[in-house]
N, CA, C and O of each residue as an XYZ file, in Angstrom:
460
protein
N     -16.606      9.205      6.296
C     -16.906     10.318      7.191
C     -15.662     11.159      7.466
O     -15.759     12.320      7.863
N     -14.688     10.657      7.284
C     -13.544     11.882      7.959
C     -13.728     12.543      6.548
O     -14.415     13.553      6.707
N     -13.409     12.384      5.315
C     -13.592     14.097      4.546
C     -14.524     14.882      5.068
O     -14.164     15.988      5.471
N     -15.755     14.539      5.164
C     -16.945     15.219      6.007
C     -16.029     16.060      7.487
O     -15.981     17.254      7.780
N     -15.569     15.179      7.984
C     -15.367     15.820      9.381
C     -14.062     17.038      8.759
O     -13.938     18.218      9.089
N     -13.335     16.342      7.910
C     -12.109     17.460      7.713
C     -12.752     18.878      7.159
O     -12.437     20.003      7.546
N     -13.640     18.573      6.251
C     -14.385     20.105      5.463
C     -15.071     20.530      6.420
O     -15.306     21.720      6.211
N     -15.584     20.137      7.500
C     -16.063     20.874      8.761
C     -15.037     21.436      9.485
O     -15.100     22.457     10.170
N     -14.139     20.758      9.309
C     -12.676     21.536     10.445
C     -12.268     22.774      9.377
O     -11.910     23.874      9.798
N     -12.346     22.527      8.257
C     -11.202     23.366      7.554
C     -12.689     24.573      7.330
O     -12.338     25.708      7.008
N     -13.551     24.448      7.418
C     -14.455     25.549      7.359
C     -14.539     26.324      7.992
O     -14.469     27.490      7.605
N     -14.744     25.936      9.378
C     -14.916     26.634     10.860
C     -13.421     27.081     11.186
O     -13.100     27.627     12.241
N     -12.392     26.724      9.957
C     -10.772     27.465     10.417
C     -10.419     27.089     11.959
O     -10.041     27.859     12.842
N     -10.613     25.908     12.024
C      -9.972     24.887     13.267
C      -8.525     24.357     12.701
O      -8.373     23.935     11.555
N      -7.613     24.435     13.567
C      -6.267     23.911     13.342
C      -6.152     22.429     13.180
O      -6.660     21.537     13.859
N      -5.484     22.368     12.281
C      -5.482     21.002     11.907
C      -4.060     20.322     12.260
O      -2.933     20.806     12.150
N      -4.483     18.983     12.744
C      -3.502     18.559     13.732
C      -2.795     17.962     13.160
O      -3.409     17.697     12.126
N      -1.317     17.285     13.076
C      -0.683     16.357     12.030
C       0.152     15.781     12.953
O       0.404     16.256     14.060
N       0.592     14.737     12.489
C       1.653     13.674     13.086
C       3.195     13.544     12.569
O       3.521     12.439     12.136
N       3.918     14.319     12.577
C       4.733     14.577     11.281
C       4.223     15.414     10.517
O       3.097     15.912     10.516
N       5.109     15.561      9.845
C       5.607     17.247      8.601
C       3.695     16.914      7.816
O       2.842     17.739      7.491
N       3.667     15.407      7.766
C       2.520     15.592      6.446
C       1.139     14.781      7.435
O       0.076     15.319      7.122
N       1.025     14.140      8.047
C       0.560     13.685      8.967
C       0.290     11.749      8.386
O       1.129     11.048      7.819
N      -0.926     11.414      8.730
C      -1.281      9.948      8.687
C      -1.703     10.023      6.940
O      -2.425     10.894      6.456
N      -1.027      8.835      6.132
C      -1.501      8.596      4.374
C      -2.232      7.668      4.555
O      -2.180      6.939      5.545
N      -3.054      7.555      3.583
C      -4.079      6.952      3.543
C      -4.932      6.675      1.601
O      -5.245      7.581      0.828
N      -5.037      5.566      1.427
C      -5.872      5.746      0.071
C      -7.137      5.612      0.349
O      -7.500      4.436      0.365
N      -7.984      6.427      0.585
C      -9.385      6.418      0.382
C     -10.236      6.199     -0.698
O      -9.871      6.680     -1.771
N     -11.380      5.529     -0.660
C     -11.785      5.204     -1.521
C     -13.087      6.613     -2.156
O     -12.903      7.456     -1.277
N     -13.963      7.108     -2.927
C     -15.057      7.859     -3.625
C     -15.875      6.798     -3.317
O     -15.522      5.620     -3.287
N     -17.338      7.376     -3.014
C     -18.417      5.989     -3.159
C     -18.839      5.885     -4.601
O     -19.784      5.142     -4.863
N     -18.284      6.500     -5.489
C     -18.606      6.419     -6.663
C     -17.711      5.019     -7.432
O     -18.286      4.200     -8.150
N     -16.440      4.974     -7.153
C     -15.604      4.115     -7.382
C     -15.627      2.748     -6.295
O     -14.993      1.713     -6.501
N     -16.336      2.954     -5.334
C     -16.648      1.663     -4.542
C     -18.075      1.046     -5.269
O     -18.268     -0.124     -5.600
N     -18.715      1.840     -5.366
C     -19.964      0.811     -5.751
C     -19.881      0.675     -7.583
O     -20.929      0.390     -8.162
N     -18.729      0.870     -8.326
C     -17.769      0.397     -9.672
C     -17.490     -0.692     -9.489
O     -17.966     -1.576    -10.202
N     -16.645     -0.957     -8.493
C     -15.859     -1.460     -7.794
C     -16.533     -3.399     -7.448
O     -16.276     -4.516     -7.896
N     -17.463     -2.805     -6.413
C     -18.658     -3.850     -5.738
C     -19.222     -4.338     -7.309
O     -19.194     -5.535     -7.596
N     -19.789     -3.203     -8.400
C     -20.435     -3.825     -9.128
C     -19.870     -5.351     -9.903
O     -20.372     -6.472     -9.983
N     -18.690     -4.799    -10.359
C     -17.688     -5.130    -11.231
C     -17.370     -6.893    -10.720
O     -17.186     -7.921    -11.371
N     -17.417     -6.630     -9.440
C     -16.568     -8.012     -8.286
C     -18.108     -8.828     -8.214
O     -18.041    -10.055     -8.148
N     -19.090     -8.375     -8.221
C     -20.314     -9.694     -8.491
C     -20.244     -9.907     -9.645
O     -20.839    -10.970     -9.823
N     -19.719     -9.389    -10.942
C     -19.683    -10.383    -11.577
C     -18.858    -11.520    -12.353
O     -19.038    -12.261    -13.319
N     -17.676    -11.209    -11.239
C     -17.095    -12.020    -11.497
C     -17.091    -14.077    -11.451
O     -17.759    -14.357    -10.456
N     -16.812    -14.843    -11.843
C     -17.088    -15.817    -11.864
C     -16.352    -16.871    -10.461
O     -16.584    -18.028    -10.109
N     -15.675    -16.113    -10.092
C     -15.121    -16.648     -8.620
C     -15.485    -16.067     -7.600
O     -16.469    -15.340     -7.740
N     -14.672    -16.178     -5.807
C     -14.531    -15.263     -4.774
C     -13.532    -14.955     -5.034
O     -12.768    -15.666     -5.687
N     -13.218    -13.683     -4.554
C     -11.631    -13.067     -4.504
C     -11.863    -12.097     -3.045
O     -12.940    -11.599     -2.718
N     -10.557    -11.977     -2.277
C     -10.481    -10.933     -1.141
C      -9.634     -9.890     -2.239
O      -8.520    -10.036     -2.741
N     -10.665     -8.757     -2.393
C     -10.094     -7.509     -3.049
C     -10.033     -6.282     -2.102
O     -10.906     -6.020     -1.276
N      -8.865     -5.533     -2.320
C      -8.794     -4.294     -1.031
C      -9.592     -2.883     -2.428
O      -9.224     -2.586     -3.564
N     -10.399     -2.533     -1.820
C     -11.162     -1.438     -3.026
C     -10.176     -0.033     -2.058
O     -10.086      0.183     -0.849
N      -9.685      0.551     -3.049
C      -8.739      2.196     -2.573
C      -7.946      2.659     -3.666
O      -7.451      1.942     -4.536
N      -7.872      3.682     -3.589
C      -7.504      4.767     -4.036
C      -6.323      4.510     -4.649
O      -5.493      4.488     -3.739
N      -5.806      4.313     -5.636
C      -4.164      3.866     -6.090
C      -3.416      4.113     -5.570
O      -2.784      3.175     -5.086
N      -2.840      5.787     -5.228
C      -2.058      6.630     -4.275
C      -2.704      6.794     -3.212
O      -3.897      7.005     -2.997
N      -1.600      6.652     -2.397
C      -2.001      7.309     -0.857
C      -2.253      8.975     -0.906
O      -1.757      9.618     -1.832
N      -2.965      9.570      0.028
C      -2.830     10.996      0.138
C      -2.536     11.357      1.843
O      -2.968     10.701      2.791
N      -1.792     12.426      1.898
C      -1.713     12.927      3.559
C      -2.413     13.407      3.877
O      -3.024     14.094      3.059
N      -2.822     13.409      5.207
C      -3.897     14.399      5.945
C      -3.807     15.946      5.293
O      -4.729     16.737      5.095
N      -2.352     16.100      5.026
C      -1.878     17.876      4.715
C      -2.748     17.572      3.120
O      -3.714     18.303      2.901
N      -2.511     16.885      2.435
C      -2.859     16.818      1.211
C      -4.392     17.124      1.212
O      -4.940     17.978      0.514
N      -5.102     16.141      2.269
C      -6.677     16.264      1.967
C      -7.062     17.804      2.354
O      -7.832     18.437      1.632
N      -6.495     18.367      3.511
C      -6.900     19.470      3.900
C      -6.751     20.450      2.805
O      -7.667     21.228      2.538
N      -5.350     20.442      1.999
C      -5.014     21.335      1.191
C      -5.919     21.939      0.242
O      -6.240     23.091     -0.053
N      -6.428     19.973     -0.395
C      -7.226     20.271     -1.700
C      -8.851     21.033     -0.884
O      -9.550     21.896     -1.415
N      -9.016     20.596      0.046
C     -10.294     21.348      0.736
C     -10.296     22.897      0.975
O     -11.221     23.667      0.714
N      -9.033     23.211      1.544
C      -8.870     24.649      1.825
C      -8.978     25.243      0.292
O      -9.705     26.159     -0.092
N      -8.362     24.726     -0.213
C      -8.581     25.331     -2.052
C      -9.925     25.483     -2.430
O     -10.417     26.494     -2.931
N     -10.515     24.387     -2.156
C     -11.996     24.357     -2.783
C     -13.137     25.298     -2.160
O     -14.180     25.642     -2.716
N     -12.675     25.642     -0.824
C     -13.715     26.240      0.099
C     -13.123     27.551      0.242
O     -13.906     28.401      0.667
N     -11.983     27.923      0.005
C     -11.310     29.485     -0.010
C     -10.575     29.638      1.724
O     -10.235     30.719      2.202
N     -10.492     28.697      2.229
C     -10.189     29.101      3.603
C      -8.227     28.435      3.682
O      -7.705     27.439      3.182
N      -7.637     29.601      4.574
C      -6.221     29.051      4.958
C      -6.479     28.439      5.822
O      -7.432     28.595      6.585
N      -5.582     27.555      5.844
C      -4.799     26.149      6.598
C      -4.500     26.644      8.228
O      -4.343     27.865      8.206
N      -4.413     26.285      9.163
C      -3.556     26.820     10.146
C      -2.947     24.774     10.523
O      -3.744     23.836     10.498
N      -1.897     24.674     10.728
C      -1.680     23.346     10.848
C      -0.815     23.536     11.952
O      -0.127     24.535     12.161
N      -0.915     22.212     12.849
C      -0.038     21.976     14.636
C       0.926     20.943     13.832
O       0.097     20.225     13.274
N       2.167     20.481     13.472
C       3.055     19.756     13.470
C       3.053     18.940     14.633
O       3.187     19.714     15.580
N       2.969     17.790     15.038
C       3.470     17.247     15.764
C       4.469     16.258     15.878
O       4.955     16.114     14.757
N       5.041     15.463     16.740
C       6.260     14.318     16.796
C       5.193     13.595     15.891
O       3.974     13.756     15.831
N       6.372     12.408     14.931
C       6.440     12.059     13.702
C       6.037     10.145     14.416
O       5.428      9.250     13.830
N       6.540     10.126     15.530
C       6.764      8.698     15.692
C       5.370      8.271     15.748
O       5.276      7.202     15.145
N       4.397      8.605     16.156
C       2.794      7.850     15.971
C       2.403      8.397     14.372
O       1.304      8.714     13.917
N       3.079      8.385     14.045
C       2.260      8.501     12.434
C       1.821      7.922     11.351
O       2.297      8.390     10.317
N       1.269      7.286     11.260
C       0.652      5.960     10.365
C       0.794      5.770      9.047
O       0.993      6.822      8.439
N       0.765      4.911      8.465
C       0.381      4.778      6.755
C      -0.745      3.703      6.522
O      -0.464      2.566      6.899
N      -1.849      3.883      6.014
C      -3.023      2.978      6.205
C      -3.117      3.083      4.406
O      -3.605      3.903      3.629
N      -2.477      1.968      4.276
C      -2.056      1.896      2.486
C      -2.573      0.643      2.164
O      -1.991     -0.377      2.533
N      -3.543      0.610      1.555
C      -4.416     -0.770      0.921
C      -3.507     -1.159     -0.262
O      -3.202     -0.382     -1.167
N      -3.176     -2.219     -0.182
C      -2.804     -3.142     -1.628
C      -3.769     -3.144     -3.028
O      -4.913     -3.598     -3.034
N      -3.387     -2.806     -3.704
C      -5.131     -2.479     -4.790
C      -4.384     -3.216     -6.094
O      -4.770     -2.729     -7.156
N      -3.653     -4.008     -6.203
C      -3.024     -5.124     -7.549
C      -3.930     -6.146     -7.836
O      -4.051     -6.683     -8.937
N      -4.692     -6.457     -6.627
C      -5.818     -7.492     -7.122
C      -7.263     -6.783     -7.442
O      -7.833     -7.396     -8.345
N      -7.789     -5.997     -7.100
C      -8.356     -5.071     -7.789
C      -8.121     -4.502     -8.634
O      -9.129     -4.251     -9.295
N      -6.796     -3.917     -9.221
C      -6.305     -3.488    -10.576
C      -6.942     -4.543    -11.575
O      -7.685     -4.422    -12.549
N      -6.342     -5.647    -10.929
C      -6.536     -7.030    -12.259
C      -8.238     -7.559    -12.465
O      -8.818     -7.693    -13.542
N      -8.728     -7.770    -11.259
C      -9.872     -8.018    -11.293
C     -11.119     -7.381    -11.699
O     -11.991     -7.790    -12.467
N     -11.007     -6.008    -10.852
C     -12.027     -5.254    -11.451
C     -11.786     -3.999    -11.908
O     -12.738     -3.279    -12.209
N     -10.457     -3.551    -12.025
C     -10.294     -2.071    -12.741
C      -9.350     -1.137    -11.783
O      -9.096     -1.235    -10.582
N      -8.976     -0.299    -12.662
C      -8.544      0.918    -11.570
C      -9.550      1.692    -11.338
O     -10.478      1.838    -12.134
N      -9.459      2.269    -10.210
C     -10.398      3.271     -9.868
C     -10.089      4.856    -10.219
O      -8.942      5.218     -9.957
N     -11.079      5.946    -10.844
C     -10.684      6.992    -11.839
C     -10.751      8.272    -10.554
O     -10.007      9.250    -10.486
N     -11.903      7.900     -9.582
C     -12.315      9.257     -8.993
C     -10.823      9.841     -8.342
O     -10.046      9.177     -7.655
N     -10.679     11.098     -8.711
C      -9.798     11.844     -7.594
C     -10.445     12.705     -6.627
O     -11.448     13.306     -7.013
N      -9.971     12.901     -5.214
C     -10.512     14.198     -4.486
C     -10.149     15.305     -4.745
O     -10.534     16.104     -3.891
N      -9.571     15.749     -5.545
C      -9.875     17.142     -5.939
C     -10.748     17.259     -7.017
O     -10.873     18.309     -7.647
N     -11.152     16.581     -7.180
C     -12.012     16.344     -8.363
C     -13.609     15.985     -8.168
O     -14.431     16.126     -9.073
N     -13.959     15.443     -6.696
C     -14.618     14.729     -6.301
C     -14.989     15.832     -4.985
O     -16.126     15.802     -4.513
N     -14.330     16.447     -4.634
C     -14.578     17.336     -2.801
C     -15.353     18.224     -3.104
O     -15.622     18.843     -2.075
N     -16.226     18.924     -4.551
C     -16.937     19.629     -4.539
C     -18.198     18.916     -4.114
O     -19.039     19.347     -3.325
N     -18.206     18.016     -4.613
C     -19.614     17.012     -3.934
C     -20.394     17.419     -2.434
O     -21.466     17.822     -1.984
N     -19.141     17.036     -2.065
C     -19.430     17.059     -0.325
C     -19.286     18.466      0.204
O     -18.876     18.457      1.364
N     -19.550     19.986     -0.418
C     -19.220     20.784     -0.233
C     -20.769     21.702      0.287
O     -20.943     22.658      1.042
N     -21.714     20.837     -0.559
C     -23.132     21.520     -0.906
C     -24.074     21.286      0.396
O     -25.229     21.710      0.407
């Protein structure tokens, strides 16, 4: 749901808030590459705890960017102090090995959610 909520912000040309220069990173996952992902891990012959995400992290500035591109609208962005600013970075080496890398990109993928 937050791409959803961000292409609603960046549509309606609402300022977008950040935590630091780039704001909170994050690897998100495509539901296209999660249910790859899910498929791939039933059939495997063990249990495994696998983190399913995105290889690279992306920044809040990043997701907005590729959105403002896709939808034609400028950015207006608030900088804020850097010290609450997060990195929500999944480990994905046991998923590499187990069930694959994952291919989807969001710029590649944000026209989807556009319609």
């Amino acid at each position: 749901m937050l791409v959803a909520r961000l292409i609603e912000s960046v549509r309606e040309g609402r300022e977008i808030q950040l935590q630091g220069e780039n704001g909170l990173r994050i690897n998100p996952v495509h539901v296209s590459d999660a249910a790859r992902a899910t498929a791939a891990a039933a059939r495997l012959d063990h249990s495994a705890i696998i983190n399913v995400a995105r290889p690279q992290a992306l920044s809040l500035r990043e997701m907005n960017e590729a959105i403002g591109e896709k939808v034609g609208k400028a950015l207006q962005f608030a900088v804020g102090d850097a010290s609450g600013a997060t990195v929500h970075f999944a480990d994905t080496t046991q998923m590499n090995r187990l069930v694959g890398k994952l291919t989807a990109r969001l710029a590649d993928t944000i026209g989807e959610l556009l319609k």
